[in-house]
PDB file with SEQRES, HELIX, SHEET and CRYST1 records, atoms N, CA, C and O in Angstrom:
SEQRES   1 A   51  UNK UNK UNK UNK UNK UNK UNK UNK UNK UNK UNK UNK UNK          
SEQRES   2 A   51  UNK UNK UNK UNK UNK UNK UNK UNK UNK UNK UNK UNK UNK          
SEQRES   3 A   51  UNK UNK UNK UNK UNK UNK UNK UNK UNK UNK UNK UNK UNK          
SEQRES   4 A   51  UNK UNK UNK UNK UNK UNK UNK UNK UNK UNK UNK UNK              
HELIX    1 AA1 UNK A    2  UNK A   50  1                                  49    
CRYST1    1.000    1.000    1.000  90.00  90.00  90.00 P 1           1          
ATOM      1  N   UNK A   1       0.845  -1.203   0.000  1.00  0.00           N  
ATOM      2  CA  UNK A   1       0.000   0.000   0.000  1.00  0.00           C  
ATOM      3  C   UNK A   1       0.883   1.258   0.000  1.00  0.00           C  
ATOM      4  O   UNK A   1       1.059   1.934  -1.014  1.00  0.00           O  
ATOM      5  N   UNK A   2       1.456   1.545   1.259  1.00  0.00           N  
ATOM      6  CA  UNK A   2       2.940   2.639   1.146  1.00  0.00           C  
ATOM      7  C   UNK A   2       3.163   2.765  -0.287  1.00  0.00           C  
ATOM      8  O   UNK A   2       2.941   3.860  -0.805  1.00  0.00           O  
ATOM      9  N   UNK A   3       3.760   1.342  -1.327  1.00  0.00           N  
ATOM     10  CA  UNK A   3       4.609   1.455  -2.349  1.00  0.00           C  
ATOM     11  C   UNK A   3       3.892   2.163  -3.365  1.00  0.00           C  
ATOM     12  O   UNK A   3       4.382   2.969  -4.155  1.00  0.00           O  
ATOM     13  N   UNK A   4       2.138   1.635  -3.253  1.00  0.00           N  
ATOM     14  CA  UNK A   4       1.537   2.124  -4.403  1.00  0.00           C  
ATOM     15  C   UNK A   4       1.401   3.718  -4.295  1.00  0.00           C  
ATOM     16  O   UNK A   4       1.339   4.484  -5.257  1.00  0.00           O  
ATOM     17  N   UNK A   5       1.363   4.104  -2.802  1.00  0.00           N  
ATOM     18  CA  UNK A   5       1.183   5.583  -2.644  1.00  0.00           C  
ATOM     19  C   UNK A   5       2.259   6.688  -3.331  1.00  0.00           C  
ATOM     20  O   UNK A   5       2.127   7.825  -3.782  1.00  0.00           O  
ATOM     21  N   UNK A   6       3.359   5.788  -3.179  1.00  0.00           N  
ATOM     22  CA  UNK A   6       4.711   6.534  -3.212  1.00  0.00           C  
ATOM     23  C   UNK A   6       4.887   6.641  -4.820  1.00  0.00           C  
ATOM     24  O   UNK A   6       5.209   7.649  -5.448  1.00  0.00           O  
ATOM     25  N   UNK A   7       4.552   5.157  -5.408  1.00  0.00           N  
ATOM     26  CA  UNK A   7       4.355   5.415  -7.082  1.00  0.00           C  
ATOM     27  C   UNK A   7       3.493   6.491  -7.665  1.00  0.00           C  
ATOM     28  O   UNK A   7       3.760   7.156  -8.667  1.00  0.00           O  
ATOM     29  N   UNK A   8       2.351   6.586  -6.863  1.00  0.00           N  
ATOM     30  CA  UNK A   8       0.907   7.049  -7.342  1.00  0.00           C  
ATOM     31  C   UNK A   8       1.606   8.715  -6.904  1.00  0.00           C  
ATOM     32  O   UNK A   8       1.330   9.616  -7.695  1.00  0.00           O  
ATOM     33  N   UNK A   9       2.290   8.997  -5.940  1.00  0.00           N  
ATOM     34  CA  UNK A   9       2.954  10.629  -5.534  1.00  0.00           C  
ATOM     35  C   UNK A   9       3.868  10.907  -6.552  1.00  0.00           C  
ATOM     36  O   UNK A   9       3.845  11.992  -7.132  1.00  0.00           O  
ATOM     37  N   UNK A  10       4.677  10.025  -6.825  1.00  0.00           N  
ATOM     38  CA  UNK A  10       6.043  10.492  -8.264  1.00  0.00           C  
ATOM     39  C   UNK A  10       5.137  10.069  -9.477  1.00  0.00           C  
ATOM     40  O   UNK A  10       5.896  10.206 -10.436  1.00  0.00           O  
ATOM     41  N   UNK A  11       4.202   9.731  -9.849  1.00  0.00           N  
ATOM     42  CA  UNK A  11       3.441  10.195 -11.003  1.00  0.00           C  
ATOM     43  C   UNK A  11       2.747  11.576 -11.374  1.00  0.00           C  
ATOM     44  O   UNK A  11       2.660  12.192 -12.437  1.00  0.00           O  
ATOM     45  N   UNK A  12       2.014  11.970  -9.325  1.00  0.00           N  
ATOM     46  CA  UNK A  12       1.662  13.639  -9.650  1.00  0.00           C  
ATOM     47  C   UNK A  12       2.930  14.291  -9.768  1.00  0.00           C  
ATOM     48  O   UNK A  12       2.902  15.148 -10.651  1.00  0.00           O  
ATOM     49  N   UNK A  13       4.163  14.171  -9.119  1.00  0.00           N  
ATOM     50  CA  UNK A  13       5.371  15.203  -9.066  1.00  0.00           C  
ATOM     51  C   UNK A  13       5.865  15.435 -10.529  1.00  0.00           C  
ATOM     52  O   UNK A  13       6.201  16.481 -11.084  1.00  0.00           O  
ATOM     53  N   UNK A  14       5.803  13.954 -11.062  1.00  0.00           N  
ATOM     54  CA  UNK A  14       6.163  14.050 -12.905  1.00  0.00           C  
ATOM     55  C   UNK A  14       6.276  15.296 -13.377  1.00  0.00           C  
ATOM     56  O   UNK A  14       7.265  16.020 -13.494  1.00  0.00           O  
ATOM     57  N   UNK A  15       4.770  15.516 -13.719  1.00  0.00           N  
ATOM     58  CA  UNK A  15       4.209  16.801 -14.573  1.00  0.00           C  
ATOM     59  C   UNK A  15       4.797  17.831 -13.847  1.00  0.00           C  
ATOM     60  O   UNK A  15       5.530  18.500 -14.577  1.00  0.00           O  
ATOM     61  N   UNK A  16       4.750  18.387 -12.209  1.00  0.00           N  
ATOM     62  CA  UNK A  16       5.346  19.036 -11.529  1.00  0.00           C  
ATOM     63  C   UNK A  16       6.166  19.518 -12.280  1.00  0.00           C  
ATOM     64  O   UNK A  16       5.967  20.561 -12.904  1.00  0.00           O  
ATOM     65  N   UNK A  17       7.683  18.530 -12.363  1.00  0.00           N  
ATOM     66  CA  UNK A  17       8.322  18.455 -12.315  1.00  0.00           C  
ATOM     67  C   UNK A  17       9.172  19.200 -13.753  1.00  0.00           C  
ATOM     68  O   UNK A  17      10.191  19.889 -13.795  1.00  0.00           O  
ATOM     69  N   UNK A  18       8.305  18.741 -14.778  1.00  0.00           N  
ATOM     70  CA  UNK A  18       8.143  19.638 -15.837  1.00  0.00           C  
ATOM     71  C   UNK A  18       7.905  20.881 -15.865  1.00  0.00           C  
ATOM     72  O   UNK A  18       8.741  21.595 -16.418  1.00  0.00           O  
ATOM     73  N   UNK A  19       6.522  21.585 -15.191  1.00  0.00           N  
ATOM     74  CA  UNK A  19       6.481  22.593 -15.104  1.00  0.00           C  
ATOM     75  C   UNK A  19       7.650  23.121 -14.481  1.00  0.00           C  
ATOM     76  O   UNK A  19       8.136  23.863 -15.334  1.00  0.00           O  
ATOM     77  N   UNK A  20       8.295  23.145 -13.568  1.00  0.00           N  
ATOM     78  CA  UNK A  20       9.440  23.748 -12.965  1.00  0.00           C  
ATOM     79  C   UNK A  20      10.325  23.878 -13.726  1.00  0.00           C  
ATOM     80  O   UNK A  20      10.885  24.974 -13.685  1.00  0.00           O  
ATOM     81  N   UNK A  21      10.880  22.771 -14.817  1.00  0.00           N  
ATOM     82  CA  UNK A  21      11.669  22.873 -16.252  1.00  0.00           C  
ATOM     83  C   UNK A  21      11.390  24.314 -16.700  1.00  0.00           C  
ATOM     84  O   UNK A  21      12.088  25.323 -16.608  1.00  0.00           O  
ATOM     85  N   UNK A  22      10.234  24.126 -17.185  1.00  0.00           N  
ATOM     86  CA  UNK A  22       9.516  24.841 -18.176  1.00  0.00           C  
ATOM     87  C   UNK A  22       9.569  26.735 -17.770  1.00  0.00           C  
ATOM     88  O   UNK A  22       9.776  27.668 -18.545  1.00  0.00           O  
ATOM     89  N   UNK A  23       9.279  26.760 -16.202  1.00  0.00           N  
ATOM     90  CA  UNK A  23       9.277  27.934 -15.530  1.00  0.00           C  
ATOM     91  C   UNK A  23      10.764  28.353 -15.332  1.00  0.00           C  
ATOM     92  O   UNK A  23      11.117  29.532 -15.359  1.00  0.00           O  
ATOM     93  N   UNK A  24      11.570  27.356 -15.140  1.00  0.00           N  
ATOM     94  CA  UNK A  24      13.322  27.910 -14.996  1.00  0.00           C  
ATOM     95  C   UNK A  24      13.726  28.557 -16.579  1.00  0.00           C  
ATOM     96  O   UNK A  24      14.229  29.673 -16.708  1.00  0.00           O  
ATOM     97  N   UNK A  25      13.423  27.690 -17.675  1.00  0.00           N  
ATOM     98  CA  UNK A  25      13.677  28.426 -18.941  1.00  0.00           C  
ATOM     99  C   UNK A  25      12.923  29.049 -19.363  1.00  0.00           C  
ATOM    100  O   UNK A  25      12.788  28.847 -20.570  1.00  0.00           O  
ATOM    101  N   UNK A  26      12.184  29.906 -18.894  1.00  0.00           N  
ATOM    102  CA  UNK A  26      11.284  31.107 -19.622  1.00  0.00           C  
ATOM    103  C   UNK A  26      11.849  31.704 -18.434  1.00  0.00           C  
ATOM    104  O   UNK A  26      12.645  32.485 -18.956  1.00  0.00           O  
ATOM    105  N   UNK A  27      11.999  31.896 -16.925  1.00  0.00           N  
ATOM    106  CA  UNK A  27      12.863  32.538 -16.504  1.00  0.00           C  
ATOM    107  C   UNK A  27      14.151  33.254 -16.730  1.00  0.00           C  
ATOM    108  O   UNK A  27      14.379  34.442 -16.505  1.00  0.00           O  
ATOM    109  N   UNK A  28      14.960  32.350 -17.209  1.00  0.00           N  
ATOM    110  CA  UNK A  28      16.454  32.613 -17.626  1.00  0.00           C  
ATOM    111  C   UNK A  28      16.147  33.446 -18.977  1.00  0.00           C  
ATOM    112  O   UNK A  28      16.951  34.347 -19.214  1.00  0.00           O  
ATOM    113  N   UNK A  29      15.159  33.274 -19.833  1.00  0.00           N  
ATOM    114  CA  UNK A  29      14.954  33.779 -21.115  1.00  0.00           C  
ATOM    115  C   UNK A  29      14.585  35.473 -20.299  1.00  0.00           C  
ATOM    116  O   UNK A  29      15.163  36.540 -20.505  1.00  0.00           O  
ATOM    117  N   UNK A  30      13.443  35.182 -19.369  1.00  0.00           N  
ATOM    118  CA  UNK A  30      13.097  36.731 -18.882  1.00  0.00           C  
ATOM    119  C   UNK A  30      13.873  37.806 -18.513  1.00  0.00           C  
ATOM    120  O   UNK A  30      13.744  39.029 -18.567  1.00  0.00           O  
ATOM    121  N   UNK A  31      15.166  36.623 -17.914  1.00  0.00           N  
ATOM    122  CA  UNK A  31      16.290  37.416 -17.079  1.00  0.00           C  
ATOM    123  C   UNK A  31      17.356  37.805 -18.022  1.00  0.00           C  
ATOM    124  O   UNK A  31      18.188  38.634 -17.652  1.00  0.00           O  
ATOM    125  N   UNK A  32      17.424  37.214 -19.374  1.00  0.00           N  
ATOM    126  CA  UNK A  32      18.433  37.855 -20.804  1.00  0.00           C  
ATOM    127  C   UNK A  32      17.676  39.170 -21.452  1.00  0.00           C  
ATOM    128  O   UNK A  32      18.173  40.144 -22.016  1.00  0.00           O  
ATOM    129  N   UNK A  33      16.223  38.837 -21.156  1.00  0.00           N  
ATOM    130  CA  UNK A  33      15.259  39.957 -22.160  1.00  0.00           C  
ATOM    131  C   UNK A  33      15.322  41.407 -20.953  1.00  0.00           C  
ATOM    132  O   UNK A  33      15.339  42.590 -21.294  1.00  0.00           O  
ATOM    133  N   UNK A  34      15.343  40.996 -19.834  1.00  0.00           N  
ATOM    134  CA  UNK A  34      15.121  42.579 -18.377  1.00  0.00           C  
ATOM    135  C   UNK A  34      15.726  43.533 -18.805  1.00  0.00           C  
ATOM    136  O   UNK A  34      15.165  44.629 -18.822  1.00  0.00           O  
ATOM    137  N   UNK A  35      17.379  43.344 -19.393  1.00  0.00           N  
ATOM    138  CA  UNK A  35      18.054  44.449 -19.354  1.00  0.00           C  
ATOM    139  C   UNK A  35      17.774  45.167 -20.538  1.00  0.00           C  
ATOM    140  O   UNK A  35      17.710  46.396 -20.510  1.00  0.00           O  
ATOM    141  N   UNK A  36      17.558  44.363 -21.833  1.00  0.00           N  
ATOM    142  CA  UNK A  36      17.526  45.302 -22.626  1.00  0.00           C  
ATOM    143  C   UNK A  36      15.823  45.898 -22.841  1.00  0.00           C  
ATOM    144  O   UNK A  36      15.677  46.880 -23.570  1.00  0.00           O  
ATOM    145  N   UNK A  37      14.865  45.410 -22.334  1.00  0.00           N  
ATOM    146  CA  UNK A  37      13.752  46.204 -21.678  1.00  0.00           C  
ATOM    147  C   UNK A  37      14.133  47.519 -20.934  1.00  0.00           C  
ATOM    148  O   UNK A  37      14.109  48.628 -21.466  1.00  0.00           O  
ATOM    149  N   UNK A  38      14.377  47.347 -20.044  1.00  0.00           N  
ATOM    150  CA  UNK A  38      15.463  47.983 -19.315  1.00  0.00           C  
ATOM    151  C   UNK A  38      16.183  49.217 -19.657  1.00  0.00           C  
ATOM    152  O   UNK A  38      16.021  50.324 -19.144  1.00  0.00           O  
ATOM    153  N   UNK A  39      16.898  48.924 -20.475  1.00  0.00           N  
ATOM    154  CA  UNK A  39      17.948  50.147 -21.457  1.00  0.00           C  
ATOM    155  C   UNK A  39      16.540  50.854 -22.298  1.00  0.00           C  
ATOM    156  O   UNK A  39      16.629  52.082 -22.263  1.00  0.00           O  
ATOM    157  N   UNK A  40      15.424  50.427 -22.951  1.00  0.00           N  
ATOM    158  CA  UNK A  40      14.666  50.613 -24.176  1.00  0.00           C  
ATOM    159  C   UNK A  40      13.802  51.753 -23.038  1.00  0.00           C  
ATOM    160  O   UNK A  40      13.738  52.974 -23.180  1.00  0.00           O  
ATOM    161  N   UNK A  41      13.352  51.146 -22.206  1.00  0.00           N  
ATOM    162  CA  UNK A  41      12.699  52.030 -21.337  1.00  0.00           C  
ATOM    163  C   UNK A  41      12.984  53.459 -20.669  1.00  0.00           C  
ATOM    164  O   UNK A  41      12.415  54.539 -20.511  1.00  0.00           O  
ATOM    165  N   UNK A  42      14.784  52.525 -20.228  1.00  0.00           N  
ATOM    166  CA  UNK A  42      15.034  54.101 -19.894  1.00  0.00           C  
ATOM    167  C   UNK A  42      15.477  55.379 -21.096  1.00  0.00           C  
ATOM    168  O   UNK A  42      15.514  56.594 -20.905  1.00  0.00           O  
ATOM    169  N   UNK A  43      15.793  54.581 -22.403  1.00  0.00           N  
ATOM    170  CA  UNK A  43      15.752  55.133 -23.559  1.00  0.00           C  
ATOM    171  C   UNK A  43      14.676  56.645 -23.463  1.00  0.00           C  
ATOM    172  O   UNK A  43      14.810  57.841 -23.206  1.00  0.00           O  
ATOM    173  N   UNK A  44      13.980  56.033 -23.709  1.00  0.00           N  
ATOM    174  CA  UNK A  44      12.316  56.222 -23.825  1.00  0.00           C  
ATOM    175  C   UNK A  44      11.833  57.565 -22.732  1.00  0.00           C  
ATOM    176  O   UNK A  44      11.166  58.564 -23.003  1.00  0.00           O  
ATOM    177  N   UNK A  45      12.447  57.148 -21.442  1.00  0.00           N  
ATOM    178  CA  UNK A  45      11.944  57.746 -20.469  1.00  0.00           C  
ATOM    179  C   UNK A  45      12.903  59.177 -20.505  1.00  0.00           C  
ATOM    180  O   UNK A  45      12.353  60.277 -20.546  1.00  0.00           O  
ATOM    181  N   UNK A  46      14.313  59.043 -20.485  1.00  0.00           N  
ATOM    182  CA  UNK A  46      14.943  59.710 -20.712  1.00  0.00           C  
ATOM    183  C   UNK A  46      14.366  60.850 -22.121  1.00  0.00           C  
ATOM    184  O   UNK A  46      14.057  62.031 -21.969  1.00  0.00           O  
ATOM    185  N   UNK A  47      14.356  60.349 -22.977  1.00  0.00           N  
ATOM    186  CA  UNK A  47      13.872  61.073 -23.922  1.00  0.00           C  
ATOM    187  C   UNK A  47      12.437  61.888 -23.457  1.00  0.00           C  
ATOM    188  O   UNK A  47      12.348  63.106 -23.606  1.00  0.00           O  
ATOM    189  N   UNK A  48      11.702  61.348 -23.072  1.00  0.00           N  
ATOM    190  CA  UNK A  48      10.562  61.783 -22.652  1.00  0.00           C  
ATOM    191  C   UNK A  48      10.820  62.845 -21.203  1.00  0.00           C  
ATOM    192  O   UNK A  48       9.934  63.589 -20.782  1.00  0.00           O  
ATOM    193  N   UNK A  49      12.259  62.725 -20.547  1.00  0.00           N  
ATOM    194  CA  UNK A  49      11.921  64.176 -19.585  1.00  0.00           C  
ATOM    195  C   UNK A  49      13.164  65.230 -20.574  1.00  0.00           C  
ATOM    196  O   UNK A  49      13.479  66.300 -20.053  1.00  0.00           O  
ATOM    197  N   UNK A  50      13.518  65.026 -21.340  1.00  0.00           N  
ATOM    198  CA  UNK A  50      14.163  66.067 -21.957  1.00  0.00           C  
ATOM    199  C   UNK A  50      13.567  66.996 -22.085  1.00  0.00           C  
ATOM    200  O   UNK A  50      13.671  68.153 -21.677  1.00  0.00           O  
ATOM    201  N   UNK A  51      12.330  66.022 -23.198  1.00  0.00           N  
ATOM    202  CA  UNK A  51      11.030  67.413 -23.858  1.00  0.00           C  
ATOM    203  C   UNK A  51      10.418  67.648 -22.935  1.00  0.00           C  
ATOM    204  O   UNK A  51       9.512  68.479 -22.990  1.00  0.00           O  
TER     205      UNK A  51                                                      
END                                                                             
């Protein structure tokens, strides 16, 4: 009974387990894209208290 529980728990963690994949590399992608958001914005902003 234990064994089947413990199988039947690392079958829900599986998918988990993926998602967390999935969330670390769109992370790392978010964290290459911040800065140059970042620079574009303050671009932008800068320009915008000149005028």
């Amino acid at each position: 009974m234990v064994l089947h529980d413990v199988f039947y728990s690392w079958r829900l963690l599986q998918p988990l387990g993926l998602c967390v994949k999935i969330l670390t590399i769109l992370l790392r992608k978010i964290w290459s894209i911040v800065p140059l958001i970042n620079v574009v914005f303050g671009l932008r902003f800068g320009y915008c208290v000149r005028l």
